[in-house]
MARBA-407211 format. One line per field, with one value per residue (C-alpha): y, x, z; residue in one letter; residue number from 1. Coordinates in Angstrom, 1 decimal. Last residue first. Layout:
y c(Y / ...)
x c(X / ...)
z c(Z / ...)
code c(A / ...)
pos c(NUM / ...)
This chain:
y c(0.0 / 3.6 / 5.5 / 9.3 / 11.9 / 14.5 / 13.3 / 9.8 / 10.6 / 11.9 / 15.3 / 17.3 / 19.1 / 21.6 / 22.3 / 21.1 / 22.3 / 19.5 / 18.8 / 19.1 / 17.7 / 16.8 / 16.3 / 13.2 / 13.7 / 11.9 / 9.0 / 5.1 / 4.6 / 6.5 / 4.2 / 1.4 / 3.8 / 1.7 / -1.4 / -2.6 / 0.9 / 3.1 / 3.1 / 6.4 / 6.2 / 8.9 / 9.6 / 10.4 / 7.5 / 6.9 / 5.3 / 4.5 / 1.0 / 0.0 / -3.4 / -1.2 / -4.3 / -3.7 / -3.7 / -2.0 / -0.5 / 0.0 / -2.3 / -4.0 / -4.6 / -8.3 / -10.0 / -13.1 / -12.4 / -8.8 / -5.6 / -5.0 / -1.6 / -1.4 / -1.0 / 2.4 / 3.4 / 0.9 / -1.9 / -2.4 / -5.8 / -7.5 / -9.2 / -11.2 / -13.3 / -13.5 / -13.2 / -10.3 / -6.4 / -4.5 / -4.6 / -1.1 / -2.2 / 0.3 / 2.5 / 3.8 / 2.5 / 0.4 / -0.1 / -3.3 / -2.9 / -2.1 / -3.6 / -2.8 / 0.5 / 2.7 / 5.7 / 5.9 / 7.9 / 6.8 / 8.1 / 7.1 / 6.5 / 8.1 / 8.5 / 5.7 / 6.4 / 4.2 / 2.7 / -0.3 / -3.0 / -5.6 / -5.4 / -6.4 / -2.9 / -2.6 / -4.5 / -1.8 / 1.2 / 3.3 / 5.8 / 6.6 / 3.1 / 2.1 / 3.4 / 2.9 / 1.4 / 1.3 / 2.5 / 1.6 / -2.1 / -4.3 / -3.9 / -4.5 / -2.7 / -0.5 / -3.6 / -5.1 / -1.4 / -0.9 / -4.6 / -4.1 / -0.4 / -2.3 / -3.6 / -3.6 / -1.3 / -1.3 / 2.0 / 3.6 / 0.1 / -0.3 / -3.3 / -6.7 / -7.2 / -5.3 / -7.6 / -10.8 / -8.8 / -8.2 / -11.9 / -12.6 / -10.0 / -10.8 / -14.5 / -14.5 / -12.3 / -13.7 / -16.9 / -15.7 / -14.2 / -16.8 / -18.4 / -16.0 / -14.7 / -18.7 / -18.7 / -15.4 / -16.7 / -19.9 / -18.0 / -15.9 / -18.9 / -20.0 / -16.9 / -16.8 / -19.7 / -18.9 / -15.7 / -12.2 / -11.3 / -9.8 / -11.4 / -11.0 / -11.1 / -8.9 / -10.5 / -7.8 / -6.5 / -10.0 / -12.3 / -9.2 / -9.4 / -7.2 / -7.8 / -4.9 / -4.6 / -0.9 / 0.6 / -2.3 / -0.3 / -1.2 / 0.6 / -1.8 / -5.3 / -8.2 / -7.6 / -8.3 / -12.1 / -12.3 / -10.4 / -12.6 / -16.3 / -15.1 / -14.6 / -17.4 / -19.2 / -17.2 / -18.7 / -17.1 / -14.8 / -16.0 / -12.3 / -12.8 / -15.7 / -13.8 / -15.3 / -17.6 / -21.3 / -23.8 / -27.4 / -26.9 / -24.4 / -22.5 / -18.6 / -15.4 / -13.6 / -13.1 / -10.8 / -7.8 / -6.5 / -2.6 / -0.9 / 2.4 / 2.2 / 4.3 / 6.6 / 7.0 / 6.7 / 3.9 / 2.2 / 2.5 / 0.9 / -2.0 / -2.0 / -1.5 / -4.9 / -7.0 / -6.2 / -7.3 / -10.6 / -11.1 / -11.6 / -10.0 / -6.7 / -3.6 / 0.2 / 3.3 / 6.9 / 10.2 / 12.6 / 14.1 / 14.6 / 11.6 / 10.1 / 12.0 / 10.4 / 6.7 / 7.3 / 8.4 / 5.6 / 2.9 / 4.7 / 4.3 / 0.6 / -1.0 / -3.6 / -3.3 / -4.7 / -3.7 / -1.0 / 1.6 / 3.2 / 7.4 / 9.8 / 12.9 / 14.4 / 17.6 / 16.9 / 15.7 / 13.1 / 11.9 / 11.5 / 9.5 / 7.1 / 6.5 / 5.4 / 3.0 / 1.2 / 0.8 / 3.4 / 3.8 / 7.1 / 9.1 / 8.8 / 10.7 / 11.6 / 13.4 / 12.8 / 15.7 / 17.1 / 14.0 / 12.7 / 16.5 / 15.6 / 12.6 / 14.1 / 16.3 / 13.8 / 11.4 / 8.2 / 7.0 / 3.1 / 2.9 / 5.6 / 3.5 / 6.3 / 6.1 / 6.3 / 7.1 / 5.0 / 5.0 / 3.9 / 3.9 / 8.2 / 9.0 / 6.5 / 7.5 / 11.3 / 10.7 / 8.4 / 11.2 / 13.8 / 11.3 / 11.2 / 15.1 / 15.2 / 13.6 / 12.2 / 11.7 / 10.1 / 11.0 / 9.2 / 11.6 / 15.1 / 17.7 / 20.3 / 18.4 / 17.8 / 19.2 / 19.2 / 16.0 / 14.7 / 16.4 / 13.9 / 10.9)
x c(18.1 / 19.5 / 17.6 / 18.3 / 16.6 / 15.4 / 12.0 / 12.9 / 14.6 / 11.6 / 10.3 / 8.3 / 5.4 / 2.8 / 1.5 / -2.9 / -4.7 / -7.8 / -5.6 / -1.9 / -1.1 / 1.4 / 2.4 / 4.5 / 6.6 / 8.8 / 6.2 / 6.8 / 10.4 / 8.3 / 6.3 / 9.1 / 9.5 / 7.2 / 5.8 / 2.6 / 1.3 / -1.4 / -4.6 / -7.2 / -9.6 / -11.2 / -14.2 / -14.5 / -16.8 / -19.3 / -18.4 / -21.9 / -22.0 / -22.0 / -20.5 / -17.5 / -15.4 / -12.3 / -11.1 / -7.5 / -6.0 / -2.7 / -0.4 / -3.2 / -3.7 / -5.4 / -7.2 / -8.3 / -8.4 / -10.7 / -9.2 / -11.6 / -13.1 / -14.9 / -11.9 / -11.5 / -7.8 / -7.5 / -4.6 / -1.8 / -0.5 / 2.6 / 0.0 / -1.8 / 1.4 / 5.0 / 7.6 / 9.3 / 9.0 / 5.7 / 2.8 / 2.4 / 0.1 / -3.0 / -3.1 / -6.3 / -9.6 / -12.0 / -15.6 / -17.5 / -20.7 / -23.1 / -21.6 / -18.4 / -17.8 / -15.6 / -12.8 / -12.3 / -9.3 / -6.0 / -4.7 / -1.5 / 0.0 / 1.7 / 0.9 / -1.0 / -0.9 / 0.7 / -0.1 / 2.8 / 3.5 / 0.8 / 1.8 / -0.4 / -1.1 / 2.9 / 2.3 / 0.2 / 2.6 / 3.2 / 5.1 / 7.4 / 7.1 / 8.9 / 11.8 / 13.7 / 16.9 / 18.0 / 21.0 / 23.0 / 22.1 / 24.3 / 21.6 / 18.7 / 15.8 / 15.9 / 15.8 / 12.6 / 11.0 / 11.5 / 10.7 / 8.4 / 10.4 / 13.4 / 16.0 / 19.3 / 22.9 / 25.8 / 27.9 / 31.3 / 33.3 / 36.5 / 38.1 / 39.6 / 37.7 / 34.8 / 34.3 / 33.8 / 31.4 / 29.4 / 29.3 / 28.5 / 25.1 / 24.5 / 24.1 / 22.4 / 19.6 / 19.0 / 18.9 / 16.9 / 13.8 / 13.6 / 10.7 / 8.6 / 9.2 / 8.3 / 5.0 / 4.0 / 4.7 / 3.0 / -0.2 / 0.1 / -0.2 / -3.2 / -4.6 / -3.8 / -5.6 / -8.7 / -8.9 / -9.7 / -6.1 / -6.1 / -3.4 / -1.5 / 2.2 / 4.0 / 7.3 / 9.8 / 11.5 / 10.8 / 12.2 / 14.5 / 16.7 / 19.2 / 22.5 / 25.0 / 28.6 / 30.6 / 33.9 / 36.1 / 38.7 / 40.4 / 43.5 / 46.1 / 44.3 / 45.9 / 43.0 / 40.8 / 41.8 / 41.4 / 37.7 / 36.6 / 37.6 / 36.2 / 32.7 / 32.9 / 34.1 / 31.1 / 28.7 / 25.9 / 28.0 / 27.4 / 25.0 / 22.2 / 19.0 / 16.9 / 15.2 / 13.1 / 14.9 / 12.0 / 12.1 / 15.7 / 14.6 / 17.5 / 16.7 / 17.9 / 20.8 / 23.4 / 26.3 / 26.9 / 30.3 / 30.2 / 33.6 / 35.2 / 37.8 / 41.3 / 42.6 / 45.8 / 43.4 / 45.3 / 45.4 / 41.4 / 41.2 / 42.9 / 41.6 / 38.1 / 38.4 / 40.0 / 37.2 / 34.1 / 36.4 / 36.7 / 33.1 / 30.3 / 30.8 / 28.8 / 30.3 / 31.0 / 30.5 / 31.1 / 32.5 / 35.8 / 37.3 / 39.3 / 35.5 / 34.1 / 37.5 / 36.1 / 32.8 / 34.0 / 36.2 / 33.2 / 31.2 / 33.5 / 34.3 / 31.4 / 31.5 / 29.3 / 27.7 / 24.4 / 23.5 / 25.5 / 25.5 / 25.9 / 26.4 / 26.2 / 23.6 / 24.4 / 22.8 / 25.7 / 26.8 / 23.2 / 24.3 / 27.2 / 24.8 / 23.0 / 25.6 / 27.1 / 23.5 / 21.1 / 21.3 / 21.1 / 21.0 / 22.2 / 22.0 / 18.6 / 18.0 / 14.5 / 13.2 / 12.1 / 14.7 / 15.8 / 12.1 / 11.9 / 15.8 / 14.8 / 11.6 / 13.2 / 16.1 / 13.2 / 13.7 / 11.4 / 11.6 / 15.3 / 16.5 / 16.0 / 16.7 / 19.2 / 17.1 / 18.7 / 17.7 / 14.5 / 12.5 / 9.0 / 8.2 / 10.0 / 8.5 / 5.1 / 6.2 / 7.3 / 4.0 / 2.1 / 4.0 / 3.9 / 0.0 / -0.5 / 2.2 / -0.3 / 2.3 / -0.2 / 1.4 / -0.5 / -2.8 / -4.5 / -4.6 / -4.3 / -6.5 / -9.1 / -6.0 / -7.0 / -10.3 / -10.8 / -7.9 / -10.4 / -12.6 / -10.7)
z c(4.8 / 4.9 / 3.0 / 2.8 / 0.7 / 4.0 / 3.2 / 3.1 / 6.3 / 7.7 / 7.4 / 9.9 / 8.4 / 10.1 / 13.6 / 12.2 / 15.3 / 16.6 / 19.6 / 18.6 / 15.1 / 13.0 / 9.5 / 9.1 / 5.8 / 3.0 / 3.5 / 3.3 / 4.7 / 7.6 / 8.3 / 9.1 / 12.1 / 14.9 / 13.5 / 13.0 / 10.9 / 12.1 / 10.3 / 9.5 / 7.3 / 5.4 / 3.6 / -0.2 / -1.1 / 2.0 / 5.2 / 7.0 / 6.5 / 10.3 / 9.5 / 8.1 / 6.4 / 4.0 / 0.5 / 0.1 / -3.1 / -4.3 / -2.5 / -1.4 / 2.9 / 3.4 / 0.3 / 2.0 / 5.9 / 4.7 / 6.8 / 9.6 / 10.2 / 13.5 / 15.4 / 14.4 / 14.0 / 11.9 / 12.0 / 9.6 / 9.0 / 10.5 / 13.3 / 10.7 / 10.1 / 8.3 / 10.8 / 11.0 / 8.5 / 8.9 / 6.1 / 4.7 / 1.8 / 2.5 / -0.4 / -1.9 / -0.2 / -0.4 / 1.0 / 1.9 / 4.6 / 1.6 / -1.3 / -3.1 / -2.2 / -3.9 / -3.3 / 0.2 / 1.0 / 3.7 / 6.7 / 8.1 / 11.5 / 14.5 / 17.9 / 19.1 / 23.0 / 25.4 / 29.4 / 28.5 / 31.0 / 29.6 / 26.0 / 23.3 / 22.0 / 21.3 / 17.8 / 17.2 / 17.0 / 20.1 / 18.7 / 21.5 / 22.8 / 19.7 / 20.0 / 24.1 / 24.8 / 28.3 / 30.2 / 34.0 / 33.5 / 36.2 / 39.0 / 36.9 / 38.0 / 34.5 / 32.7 / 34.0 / 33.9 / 30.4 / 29.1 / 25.9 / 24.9 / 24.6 / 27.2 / 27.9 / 27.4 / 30.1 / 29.7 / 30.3 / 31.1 / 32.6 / 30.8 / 31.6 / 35.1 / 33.3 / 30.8 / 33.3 / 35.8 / 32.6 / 31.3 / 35.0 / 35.5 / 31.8 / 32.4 / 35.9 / 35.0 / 31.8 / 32.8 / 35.6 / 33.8 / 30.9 / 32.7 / 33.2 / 29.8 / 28.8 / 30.8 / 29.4 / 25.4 / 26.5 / 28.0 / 24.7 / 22.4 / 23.7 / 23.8 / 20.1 / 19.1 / 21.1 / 19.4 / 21.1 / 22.5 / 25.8 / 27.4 / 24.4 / 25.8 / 22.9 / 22.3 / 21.4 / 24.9 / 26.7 / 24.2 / 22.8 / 26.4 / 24.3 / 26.4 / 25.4 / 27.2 / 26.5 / 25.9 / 24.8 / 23.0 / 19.7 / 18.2 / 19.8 / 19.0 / 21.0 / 23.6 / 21.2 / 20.8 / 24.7 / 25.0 / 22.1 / 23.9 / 27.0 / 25.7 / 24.3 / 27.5 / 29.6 / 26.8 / 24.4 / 22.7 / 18.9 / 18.5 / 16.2 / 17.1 / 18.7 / 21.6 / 23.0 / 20.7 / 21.1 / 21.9 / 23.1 / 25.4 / 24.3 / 26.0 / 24.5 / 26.5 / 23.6 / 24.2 / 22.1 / 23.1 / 22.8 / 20.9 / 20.7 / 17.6 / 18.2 / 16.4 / 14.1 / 10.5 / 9.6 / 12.7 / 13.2 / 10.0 / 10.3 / 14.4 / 12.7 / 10.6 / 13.3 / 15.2 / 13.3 / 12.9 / 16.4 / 16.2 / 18.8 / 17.7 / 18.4 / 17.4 / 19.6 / 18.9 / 21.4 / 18.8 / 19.4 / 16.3 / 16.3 / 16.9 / 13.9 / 11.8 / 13.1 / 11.4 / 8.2 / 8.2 / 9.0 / 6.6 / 3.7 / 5.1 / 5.6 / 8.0 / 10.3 / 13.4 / 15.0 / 17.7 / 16.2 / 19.5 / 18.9 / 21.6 / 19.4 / 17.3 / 15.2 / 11.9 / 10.2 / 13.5 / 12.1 / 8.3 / 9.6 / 12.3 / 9.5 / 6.8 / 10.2 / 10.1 / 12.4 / 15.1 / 19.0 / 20.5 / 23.5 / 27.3 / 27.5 / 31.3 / 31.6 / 28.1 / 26.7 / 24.1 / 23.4 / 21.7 / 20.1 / 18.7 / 17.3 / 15.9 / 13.5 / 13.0 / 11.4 / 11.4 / 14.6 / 15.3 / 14.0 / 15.9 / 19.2 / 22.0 / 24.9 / 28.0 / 31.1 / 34.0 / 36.3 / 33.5 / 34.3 / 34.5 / 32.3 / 29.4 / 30.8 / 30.0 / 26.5 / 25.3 / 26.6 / 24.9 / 21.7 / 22.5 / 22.6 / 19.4 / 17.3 / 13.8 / 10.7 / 7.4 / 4.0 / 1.7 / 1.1 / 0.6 / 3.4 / 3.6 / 6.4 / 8.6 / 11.9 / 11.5 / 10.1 / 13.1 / 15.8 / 14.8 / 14.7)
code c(X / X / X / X / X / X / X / X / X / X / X / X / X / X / X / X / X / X / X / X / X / X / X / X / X / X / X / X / X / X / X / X / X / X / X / X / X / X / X / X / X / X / X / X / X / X / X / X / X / X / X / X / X / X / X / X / X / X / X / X / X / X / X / X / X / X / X / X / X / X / X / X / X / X / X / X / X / X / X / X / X / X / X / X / X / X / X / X / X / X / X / X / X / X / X / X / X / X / X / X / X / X / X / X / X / X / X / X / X / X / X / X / X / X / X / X / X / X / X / X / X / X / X / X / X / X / X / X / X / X / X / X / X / X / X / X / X / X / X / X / X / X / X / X / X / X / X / X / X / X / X / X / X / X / X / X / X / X / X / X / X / X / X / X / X / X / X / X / X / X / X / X / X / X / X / X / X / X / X / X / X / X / X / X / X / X / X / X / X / X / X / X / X / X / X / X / X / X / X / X / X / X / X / X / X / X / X / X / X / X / X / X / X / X / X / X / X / X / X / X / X / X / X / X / X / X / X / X / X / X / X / X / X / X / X / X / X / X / X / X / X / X / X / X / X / X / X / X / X / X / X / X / X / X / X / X / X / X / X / X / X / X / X / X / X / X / X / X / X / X / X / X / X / X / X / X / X / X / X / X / X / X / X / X / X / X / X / X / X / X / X / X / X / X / X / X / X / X / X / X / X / X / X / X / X / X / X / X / X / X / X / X / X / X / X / X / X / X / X / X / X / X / X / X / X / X / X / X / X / X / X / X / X / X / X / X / X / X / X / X / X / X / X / X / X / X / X / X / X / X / X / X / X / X / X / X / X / X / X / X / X / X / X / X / X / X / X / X / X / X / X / X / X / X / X / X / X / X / X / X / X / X / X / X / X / X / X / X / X / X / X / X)
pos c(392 / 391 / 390 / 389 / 388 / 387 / 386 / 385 / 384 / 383 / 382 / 381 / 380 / 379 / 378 / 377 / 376 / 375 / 374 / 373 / 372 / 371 / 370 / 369 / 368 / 367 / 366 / 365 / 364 / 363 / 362 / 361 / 360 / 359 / 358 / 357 / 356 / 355 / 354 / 353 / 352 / 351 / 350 / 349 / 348 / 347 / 346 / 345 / 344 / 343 / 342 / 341 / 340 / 339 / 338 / 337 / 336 / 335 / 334 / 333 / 332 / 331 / 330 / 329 / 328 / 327 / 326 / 325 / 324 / 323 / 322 / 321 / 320 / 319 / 318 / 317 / 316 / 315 / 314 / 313 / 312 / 311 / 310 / 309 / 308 / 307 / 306 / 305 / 304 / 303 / 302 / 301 / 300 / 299 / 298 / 297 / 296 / 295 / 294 / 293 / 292 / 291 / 290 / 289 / 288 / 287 / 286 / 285 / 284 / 283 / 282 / 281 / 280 / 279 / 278 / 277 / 276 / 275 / 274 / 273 / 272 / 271 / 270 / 269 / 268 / 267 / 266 / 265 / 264 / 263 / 262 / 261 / 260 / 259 / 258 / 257 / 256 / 255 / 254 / 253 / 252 / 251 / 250 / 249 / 248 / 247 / 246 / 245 / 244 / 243 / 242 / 241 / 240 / 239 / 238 / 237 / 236 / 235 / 234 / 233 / 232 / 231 / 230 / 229 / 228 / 227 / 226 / 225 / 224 / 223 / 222 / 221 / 220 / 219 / 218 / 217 / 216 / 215 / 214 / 213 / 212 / 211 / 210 / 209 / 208 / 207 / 206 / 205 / 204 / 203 / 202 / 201 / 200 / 199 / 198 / 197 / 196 / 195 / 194 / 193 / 192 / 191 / 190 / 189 / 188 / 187 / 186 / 185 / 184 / 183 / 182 / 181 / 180 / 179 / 178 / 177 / 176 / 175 / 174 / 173 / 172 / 171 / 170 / 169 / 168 / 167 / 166 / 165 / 164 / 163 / 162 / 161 / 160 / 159 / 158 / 157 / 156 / 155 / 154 / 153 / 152 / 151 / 150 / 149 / 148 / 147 / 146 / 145 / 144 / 143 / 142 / 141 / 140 / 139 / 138 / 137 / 136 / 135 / 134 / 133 / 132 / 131 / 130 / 129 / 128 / 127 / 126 / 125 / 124 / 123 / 122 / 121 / 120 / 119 / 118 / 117 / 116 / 115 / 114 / 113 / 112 / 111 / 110 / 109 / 108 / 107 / 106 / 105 / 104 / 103 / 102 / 101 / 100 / 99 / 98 / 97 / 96 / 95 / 94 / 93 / 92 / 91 / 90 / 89 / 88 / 87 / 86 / 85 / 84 / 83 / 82 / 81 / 80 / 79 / 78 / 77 / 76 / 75 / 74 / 73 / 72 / 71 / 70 / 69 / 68 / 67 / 66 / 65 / 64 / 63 / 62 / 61 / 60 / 59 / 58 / 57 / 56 / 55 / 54 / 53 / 52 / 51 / 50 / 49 / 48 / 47 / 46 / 45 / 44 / 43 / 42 / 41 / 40 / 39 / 38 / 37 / 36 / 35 / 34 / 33 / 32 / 31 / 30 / 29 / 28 / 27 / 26 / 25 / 24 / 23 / 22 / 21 / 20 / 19 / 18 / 17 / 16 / 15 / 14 / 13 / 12 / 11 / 10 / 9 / 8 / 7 / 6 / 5 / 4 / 3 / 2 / 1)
């Protein structure tokens, strides 16, 4: 935190903070685990500035994955290429706009899971006189029956499913089956907490190991045979797995041959649970002290960036020092934020420094990171809020 007073001591607070020493560390331990390209999570970064760093430096980058068919547009704009829209659409605008880039030679393809997902872009695909790339999104989360491990989004989780889909779009002229997807998300985006300090959530993280453990082979099995069956009705350019949580799981799969990596390139706090992950925190926020309540209570202005999910402690921001605890009744304000510094040695006019539960959800939040190398201030790169786009 030191060299981040030097390095930022004219900016005003609150502001966003992106350390290029730990993103280049971040960069170089994802080379070094996944053995397969990397196509990159746009959703965990949103900022082009820093998409293209991240591509620049990654060993074997096989593209990106975006959220919405609007991003993927303004990204074609800025000169990126190799686009998964990771998630269906169907917005028509974009969905045109898209499908005229791919006439035009850009490498695009969209996710379905629903014959009606597909139906739409052949309509559209016909119009235009081109033909609609598509990746099958089939569902590899785990029914327990006492508790669903998974997410709970693509249909696909049978062979005859499966089967049913790839039939009704083979009737569809101007739609391509170019690619298979199998997000393992209960390994990828379930932190393990082995070294979680409360009883309760020990407890919970020897059951969330037990069930990974667990989940392994269904997995395994499932994607390795919905795969085989897609590719005896189409040739297939890509496989897609993984998340930053389950790099080097995915990567030693046989039928895999990409994973999707965001928010290890940040390294926000919901990754600190991880056993797998050797990360930097490399973006966050800082924030002013302006009062103090009693000796070891101090607030400061800002503070409400709590992450999207399931409502708990873990979507809250964390500090940079551990020291500073946020207080269980009041939480992160939207305006203000009391916390704890048992030391009591903040004074009014300090900083604090947090970094935000999720990876790129910051930057819906600030129009800029500015950066940092060492204790040298580099200058601003803009986000997408920065850039005036907002997608979701």
């Amino acid at each position: 935190m030191e060299k981040f007073e030097k390095a930022f001591q004219h900016m005003e607070r609150p502001f966003a903070w992106l350390d290029f020493d730990a993103l280049d560390q971040n960069i170089d331990f994802v080379n070094c685990l996944a053995t397969k390209p990397v196509r990159i999570a746009t959703k965990s970064i949103r900022s082009v500035g820093v998409l293209k760093y991240v591509q620049e430096k990654l060993h074997h980058c096989a593209g990106f994955m975006t959220f919405t068919a609007a991003e993927s547009v303004y990204l074609i704009e800025q000169g990126l290429d190799n686009i998964l829209l990771g998630y269906p659409t169907v917005e028509e605008n974009s969905i045109k706009k898209l499908l005229t880039y791919n006439k035009e030679g850009k490498d695009i393809t969209f996710m379905v899971d629903a014959i009606e997902q597909a139906q739409l872009l052949q309509s559209y695909a016909a119009a235009l006189q081109t033909t609609a790339n598509i990746c099958i999104d089939i569902n590899v989360s785990t029914d327990y029956k006492w508790i669903y491990f998974g997410s709970k989004r693509s249909p696909l989780d049978t062979l005859q499913k499966l089967k049913n889909l790839t039939d009704a779009i083979a009737q569809l002229p101007n739609v391509r089956i170019h690619a298979v997807m199998g997000y393992e998300a209960q390994l990828a985006g379930v932190p393990d907490l082995t070294h979680a300090t409360s009883a309760k959530v020990r407890t919970k993280g020897m059951l969330i190991r037990r069930l990974k453990k667990q989940s392994v082979n269904k997995i395994t099995s499932f994607r390795r045979l919905a795969v085989a069956h897609v590719k005896s009705v189409a040739p297939l350019a890509f496989v897609n797995g993984g998340g930053s949580g389950s790099i080097a799981y995915t990567c030693a799969q046989k039928e895999i041959t990409e994973v999707t990596v965001g928010s290890a390139f940040f390294a926000s706090a919901l990754f600190d649970h991880y056993d797998s992950l050797q990360l930097q925190p490399a973006v966050g926020f800082a924030l002013r002290v302006t009062r103090q309540f009693d000796d070891h209570t101090f607030v400061c202005q800002g503070g409400g960036y709590i992450a999207s999910g399931a409502i708990g402690e873990d979507r809250a921001p964390v500090f940079l020092n551990v020291r500073y605890q946020l207080l269980p009744l009041e939480g992160a304000g939207e305006v203000q934020t009391p916390f704890i510094d048992p030391t009591g040695s903040l004074k009014i006019g300090d900083t604090v420094y947090l970094r935000h539960a999720k990876a790129g959800e910051l930057c819906e939040r600030f129009s800029v990171l500015h950066t940092t190398r060492g204790d040298t201030y580099e200058g601003p790169i803009l986000t997408y809020r920065g850039e005036q786009q907002c997608f979701l």
